[in-house]
C-alpha positions as CSV (number, residue, x, y, z in Angstrom):
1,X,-14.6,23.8,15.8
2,X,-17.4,23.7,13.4
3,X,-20.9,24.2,15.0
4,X,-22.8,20.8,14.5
5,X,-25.2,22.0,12.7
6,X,-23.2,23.3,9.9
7,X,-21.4,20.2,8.9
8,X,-23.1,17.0,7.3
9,X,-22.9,13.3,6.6
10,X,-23.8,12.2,3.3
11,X,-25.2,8.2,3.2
12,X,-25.4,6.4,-0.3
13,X,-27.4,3.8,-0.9
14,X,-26.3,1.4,-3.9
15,X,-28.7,-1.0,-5.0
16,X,-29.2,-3.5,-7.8
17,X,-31.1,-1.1,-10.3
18,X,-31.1,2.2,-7.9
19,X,-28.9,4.2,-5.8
20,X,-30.3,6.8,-3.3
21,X,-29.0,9.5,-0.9
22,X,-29.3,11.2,1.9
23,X,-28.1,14.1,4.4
24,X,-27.5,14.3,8.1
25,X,-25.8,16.8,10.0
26,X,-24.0,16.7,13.4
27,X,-27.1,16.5,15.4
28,X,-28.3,13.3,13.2
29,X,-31.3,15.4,12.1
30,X,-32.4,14.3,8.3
31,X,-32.2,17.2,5.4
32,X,-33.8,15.1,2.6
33,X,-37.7,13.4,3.5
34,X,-37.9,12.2,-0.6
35,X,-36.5,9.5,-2.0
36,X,-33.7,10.4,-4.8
37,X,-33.3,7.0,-6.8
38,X,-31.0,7.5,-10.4
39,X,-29.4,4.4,-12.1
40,X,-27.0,2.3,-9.9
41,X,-25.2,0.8,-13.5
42,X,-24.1,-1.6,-11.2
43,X,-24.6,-4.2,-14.2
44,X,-22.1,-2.4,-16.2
45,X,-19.7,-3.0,-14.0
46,X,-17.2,-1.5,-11.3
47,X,-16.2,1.8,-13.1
48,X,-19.9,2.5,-14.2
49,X,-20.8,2.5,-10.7
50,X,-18.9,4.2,-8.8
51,X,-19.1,6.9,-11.0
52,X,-22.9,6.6,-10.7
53,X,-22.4,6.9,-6.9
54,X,-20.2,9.8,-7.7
55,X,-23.0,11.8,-9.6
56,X,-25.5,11.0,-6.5
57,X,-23.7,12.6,-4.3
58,X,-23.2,15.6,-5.9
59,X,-26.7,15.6,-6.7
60,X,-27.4,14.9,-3.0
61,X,-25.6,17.8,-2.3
62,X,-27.0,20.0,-4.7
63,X,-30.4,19.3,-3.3
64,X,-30.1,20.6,0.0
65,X,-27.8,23.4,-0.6
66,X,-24.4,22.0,0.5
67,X,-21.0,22.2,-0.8
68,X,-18.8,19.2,-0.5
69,X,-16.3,21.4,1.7
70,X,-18.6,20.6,4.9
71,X,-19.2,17.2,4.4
72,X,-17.2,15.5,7.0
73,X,-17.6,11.7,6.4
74,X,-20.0,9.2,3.5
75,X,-21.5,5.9,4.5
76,X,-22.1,3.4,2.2
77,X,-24.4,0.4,1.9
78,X,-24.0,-1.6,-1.0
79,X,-25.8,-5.2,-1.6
80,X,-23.6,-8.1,-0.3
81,X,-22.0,-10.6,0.3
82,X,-18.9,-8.7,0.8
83,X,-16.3,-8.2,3.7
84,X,-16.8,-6.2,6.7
85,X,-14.0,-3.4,4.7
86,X,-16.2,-3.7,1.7
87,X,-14.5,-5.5,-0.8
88,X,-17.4,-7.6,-2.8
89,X,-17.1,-11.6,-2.9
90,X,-14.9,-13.6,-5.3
91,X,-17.8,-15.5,-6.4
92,X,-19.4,-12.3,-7.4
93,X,-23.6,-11.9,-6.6
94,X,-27.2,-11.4,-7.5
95,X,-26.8,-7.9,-7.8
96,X,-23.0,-8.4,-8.7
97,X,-22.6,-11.1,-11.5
98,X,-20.5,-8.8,-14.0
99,X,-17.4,-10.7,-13.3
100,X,-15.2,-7.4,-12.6
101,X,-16.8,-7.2,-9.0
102,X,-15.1,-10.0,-7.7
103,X,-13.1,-9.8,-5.4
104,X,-13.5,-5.5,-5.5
105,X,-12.9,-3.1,-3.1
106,X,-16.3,-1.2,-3.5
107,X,-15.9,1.1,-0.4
108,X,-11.5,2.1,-1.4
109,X,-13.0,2.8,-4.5
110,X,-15.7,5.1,-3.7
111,X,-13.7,6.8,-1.0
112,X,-10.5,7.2,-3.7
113,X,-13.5,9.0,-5.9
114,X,-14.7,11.1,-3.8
115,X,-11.8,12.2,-1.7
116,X,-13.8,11.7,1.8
117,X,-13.3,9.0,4.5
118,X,-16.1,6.5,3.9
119,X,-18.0,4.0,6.3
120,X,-19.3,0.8,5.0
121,X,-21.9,-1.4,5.9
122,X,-23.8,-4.0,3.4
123,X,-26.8,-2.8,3.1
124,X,-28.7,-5.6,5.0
125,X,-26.7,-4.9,7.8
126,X,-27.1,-1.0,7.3
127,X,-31.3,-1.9,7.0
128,X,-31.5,-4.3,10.0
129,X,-29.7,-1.2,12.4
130,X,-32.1,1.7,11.2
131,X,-35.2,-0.7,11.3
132,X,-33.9,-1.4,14.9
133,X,-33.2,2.1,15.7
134,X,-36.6,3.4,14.4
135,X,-38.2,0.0,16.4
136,X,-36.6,0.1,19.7
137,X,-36.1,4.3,19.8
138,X,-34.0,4.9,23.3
139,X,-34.1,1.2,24.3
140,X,-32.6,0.4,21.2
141,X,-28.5,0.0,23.1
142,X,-30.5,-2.5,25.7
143,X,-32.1,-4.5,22.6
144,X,-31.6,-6.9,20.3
145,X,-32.8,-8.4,16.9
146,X,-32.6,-10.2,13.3
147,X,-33.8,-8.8,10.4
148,X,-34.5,-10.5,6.9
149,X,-34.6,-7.8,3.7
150,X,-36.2,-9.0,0.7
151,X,-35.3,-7.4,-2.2
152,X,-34.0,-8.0,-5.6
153,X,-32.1,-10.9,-3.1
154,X,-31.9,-11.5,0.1
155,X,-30.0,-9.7,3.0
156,X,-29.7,-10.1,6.6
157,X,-28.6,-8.0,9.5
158,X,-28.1,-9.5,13.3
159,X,-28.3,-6.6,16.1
160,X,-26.7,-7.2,19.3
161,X,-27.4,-4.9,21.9
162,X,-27.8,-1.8,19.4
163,X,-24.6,-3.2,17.7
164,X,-24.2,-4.4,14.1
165,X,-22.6,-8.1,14.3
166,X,-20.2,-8.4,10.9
167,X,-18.7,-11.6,12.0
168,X,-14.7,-12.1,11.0
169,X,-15.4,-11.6,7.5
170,X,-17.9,-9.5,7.5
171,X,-20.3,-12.0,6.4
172,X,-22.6,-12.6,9.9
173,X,-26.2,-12.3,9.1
174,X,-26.1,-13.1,5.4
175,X,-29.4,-14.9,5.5
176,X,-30.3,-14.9,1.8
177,X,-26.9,-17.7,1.3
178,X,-27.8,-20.0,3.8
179,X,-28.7,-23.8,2.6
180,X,-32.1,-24.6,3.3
181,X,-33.9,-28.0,2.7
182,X,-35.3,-28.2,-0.8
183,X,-37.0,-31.7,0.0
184,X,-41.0,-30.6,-0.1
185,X,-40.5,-27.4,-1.2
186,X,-40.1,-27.7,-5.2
187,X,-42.5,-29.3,-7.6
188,X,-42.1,-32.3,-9.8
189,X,-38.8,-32.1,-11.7
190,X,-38.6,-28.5,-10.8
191,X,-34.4,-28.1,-10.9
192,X,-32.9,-27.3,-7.8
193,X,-32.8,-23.0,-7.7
194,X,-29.4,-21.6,-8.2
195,X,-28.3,-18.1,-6.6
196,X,-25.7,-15.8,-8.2
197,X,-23.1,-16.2,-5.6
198,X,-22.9,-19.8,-6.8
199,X,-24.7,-21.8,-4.6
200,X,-28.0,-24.1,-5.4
201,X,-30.5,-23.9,-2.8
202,X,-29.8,-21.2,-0.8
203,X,-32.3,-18.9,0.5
204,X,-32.2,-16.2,-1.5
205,X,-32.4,-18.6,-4.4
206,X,-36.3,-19.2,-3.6
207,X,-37.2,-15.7,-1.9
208,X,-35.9,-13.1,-3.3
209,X,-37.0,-10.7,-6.5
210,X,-34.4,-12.5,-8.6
211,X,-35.5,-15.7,-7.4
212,X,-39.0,-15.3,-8.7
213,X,-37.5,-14.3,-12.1
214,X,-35.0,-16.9,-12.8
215,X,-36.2,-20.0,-10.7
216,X,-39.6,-19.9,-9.6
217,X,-41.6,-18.2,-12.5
218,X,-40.0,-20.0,-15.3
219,X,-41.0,-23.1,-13.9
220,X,-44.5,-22.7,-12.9
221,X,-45.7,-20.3,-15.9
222,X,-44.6,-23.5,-18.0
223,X,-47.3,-25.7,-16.5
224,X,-49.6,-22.9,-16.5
225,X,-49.4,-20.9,-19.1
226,X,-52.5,-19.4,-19.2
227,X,-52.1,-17.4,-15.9
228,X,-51.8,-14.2,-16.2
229,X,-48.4,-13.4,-15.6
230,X,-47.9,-15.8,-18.6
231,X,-48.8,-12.8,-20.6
232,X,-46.6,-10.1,-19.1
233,X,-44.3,-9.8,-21.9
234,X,-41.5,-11.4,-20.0
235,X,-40.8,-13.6,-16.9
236,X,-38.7,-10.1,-16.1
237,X,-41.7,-8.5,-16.4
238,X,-43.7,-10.7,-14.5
239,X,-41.8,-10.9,-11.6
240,X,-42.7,-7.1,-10.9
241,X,-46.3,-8.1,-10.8
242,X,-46.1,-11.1,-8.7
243,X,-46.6,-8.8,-5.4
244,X,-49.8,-7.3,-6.6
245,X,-51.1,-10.2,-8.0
246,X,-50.3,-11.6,-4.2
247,X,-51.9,-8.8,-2.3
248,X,-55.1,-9.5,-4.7
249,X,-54.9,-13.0,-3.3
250,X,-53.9,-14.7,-6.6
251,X,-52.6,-18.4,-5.4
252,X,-49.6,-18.7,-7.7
253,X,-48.3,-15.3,-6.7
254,X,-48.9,-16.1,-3.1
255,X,-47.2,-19.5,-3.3
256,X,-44.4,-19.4,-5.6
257,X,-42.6,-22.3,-4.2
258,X,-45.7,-24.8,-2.8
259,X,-45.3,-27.7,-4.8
260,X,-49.2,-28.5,-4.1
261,X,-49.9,-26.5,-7.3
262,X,-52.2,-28.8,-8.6
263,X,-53.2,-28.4,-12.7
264,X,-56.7,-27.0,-12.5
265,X,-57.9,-23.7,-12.1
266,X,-59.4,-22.3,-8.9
267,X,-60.9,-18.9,-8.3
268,X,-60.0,-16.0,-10.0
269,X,-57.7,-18.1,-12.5
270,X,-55.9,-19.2,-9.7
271,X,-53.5,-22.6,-10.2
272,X,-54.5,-23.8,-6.6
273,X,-57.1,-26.7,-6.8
274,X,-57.8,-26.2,-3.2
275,X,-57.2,-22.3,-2.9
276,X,-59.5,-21.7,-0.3
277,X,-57.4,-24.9,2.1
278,X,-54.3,-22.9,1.2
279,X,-55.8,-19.5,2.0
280,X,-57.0,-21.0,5.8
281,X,-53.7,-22.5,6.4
282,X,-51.7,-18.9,5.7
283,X,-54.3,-17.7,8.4
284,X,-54.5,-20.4,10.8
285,X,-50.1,-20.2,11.0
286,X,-50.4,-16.3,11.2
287,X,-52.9,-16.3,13.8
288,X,-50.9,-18.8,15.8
289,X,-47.5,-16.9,15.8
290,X,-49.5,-13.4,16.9
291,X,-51.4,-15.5,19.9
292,X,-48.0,-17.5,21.7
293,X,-46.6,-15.4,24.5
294,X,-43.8,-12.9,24.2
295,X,-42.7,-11.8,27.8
296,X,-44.9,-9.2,27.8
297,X,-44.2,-6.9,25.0
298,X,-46.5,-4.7,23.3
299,X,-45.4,-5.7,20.3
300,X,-45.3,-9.3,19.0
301,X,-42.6,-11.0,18.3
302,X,-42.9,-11.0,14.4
303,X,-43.4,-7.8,12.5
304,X,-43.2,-6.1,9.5
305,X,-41.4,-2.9,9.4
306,X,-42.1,-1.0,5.8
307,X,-38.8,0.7,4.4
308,X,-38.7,2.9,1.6
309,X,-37.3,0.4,-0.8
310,X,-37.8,-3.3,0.8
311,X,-40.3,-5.2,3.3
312,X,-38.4,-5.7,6.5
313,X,-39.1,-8.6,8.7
314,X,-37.8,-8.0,12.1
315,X,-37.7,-10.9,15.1
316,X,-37.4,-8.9,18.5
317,X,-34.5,-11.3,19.9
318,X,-34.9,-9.9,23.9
């Protein structure tokens, strides 16, 4: 029996532009502290991919010294929605929309390639555990928690008791394709936000990196065009920007969906006629959520838990 030491796990990470690796071995101790992002291709579609995922792990491998003869098992995260085996949704996705991912078995296919028994998890889910895990540490079996990942869309992961819930499907905790009330929240005739799985007015179809480039930029750059993402080259480009803009307090970047835009110019170019009343209100409702009570807990209820490649908000459920 192999000491466990000497054998390893190898985790791949597929995103929507990136894919990334990792190493553990039979004690769960980490033999990679860098990230090691190459092309996903996911956009080129299934066989692209996989073979892009294919390339990362040897290059995974390579990096730490390992041959592929002591790797025992792979897990893979890959964006959703797809089933609880893997296999991506028939109305395809944000980070999915070449049409032959529908309906694919990502996970067979990667296991077929590499000729290892792989472990899937979407990648909300597969964020939502680890941010539990690194939360909760030795409690984290007694605990429980919901976690919302904003990326290029916008995943979800529900942790019961230490345990991923996938639901029947494998769809449990999709946040990002849940309907939400769109009454107060666009501006006048803003269209009603579509999301690549096919539904208008979903979550991830307002908050979400693909949101801001296909349904909230467009729309608010054209009544103000002489912000200063107006003049990023593209609303693409743009979009990368809106998150510094927002930590340098800019209004639009901040609130991208606030139909109280008004058409003047406040401070610092922003498109807020009242930026200052906005500003207070952001901390007035932040300040309220950190002061109600939360049985005690050092930690309140609403947190922010920084991951390597998206903002992770967890809710502490008990």
């Amino acid at each position: 029996m192999q000491d466990a030491h000497t054998w390893f796990v190898v985790g791949l990470d597929n995103g929507g532009n990136k894919n990334n690796a990792t190493v553990l071995d039979g004690t769960g101790r980490f033999h990679v502290n860098q990230l090691l992002e190459t092309p996903s291709r996911v956009l080129e579609g299934p066989d692209a991919a996989v073979q892009a995922l294919a390339e990362t792990f040897d290059t995974i491998l390579e990096l730490v010294g390992a041959s592929r003869d002591v790797v025992r098992a792979v897990g893979l995260d890959t964006p959703g929605p797809a089933s609880a085996d893997g296999v991506i949704s028939s109305q395809g996705s944000t980070n999915f929309a070449h049409a032959g991912w529908r309906s694919f078995d990502f996970r067979g296919a990667v296991e077929a390639r590499l000729g290892l028994p792989v472990v899937y998890n979407n990648d909300g889910n597969a964020a939502a555990l680890y941010a539990h895990h690194q939360l909760f540490g030795r409690d984290s079996a007694r605990r429980s928690s919901i976690a919302a990942i904003v990326g290029t869309g916008l995943g979800g992961g529900v942790i019961v008791e230490g345990k991923v819930v996938k639901g029947a499907a494998g769809f449990a905790g999709e946040l990002g394709h849940v309907h939400i009330p769109m009454e107060g929240l666009l501006g006048p005739d803003q269209p009603v936000p579509r999301c690549n799985c096919g539904f208008s007015g979903d979550a991830e179809s307002v908050a979400s990196l693909t949101a801001i480039e296909k349904n909230l930029l467009p729309y608010w750059l054209g009544r103000f065009p002489d912000h200063d993402l107006a003049r990023a080259g593209s609303v693409k480009e743009a979009a990368k920007l809106v998150r510094d803009y927002g930590e340098r307090g800019d209004a639009l970047a901040r609130h991208p969906c606030d139909p109280r835009h008004e058409e003047q110019r406040g401070e610092e170019g922003a498109p807020f006629g009242n930026r200052g009343g906005a500003e207070r209100r952001y901390r007035d409702a932040q300040e309220e959520i950190l002061q109600r009570p939360h049985g005690g807990q050092r930690e309140p209820p609403c947190g922010v838990v920084p991951g390597q490649r998206y903002t992770r908000f967890m809710v502490s459920a008990g």
